[in-house]
C-alpha positions as CSV (number, residue, x, y, z in Angstrom):
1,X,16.7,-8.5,-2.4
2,X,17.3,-11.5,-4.5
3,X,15.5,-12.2,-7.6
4,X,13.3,-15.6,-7.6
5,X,12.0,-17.5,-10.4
6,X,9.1,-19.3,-8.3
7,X,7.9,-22.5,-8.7
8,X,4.5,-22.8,-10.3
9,X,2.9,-23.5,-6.6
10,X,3.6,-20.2,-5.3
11,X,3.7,-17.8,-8.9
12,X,0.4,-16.1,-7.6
13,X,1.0,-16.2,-4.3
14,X,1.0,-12.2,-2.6
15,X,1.8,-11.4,0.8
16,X,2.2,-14.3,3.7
17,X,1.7,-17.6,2.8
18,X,0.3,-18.3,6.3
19,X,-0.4,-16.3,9.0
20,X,2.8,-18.0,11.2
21,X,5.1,-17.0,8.3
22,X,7.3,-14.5,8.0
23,X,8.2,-14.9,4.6
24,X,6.4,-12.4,2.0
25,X,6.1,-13.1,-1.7
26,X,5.3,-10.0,-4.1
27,X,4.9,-10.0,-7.1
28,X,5.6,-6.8,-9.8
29,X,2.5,-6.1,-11.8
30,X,4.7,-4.0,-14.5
31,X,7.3,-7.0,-15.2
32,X,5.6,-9.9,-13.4
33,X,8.9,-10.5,-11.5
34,X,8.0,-12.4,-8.1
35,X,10.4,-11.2,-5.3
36,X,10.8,-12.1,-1.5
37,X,11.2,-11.0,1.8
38,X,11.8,-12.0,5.2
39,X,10.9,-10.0,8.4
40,X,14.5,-11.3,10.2
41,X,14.2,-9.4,13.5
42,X,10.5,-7.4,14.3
43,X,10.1,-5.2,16.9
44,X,9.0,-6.5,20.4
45,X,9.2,-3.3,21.9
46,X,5.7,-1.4,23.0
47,X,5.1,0.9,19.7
48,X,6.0,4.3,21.2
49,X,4.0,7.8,20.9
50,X,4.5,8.5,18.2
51,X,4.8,5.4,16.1
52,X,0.9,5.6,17.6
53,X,0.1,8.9,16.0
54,X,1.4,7.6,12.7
55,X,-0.8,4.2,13.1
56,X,-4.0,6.7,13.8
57,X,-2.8,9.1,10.8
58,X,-2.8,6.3,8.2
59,X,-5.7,4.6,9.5
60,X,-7.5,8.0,9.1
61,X,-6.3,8.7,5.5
62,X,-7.0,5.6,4.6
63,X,-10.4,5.8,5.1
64,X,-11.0,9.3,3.1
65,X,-8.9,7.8,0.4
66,X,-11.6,4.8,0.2
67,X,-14.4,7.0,0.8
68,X,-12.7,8.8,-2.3
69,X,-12.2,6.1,-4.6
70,X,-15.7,4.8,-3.6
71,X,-17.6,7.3,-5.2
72,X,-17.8,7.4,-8.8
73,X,-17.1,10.8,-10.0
74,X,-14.3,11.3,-8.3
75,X,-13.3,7.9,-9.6
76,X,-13.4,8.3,-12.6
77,X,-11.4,11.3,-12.5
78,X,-8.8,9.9,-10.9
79,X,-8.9,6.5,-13.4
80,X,-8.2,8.9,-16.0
81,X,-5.2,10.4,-13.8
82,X,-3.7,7.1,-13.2
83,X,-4.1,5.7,-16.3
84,X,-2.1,8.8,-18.0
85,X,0.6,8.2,-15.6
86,X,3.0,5.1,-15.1
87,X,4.5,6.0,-11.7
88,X,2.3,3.7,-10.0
89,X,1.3,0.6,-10.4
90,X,-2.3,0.5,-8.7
91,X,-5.4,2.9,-8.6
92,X,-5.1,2.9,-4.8
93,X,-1.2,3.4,-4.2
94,X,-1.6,6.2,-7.1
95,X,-4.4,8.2,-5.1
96,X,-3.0,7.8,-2.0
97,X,0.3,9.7,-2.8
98,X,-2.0,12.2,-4.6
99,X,-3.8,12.8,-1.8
100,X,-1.8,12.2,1.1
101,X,-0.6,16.0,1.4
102,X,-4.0,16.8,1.9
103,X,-3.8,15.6,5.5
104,X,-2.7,17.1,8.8
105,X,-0.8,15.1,11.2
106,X,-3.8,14.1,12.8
107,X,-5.3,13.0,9.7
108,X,-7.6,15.6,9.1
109,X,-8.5,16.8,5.6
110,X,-6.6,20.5,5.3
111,X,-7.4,20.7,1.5
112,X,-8.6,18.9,-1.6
C-alpha cells in the first residue's frame, strides 16, 4: 500500500467517504500517517458455512468484549493494561486480542 500525504479535505477522514465508495482512508494514530485502500474485486458469492459461523463468532465476542469494557472495574483494569503496553493502538483492539482466546468457536465464554 502506497503512502499518501492527503490533502487538508480528507486528513481526518476514517473509513468510507460515502457509503457507494469503495475507497477507505485510515489513518495511524501512533505516526498520524493517513493510508488508503481499495476493495478491487469483493466477493459476490453467497458467504458459505462457515464464513457464517465466523460472522456469528465475532458478533458474539464482540458483544462480551463491550459488555467488558462497559463496566468500570474491569475497565480500569484493563486501561492500566493497555496503557503499559504499545502493541496496540486502541483500548478496544487491545482487549479484544486479550480476550479473544477466551472464546469457543461458537462464541461462548470458556474462561476469563
Amino acid at each position: 500500500m502506497a503512502l499518501v500525504k492527503p490533502m487538508d479535505l480528507i486528513k481526518s477522514l476514517q473509513k468510507k467517504v460515502c457509503m457507494h465508495s469503495d475507497v477507505y482512508f485510515r489513518t495511524n494514530k501512533q505516526t498520524s500517517k493517513t493510508y488508503t485502500g481499495k476493495i478491487c474485486s469483493p466477493s459476490k458469492k453467497a458467504p458459505s458455512a462457515a464464513q457464517i459461523r465466523s460472522r456469528t463468532r465475532f458478533a458474539k465476542v464482540r458483544a462480551a468484549i463491550q459488555t467488558i469494557l462497559d463496566d468500570p472495574a474491569q475497565r480500569a483494569v484493563l486501561d492500566k493494561e493497555f496503557k503499559a503496553q504499545t502493541d496496540y493502538g486502541s483500548l478496544l483492539g487491545y482487549t479484544s486480542h486479550k480476550l479473544n482466546g477466551n472464546y469457543d468457536e461458537n462464541g461462548d465464554l470458556i474462561s476469563n
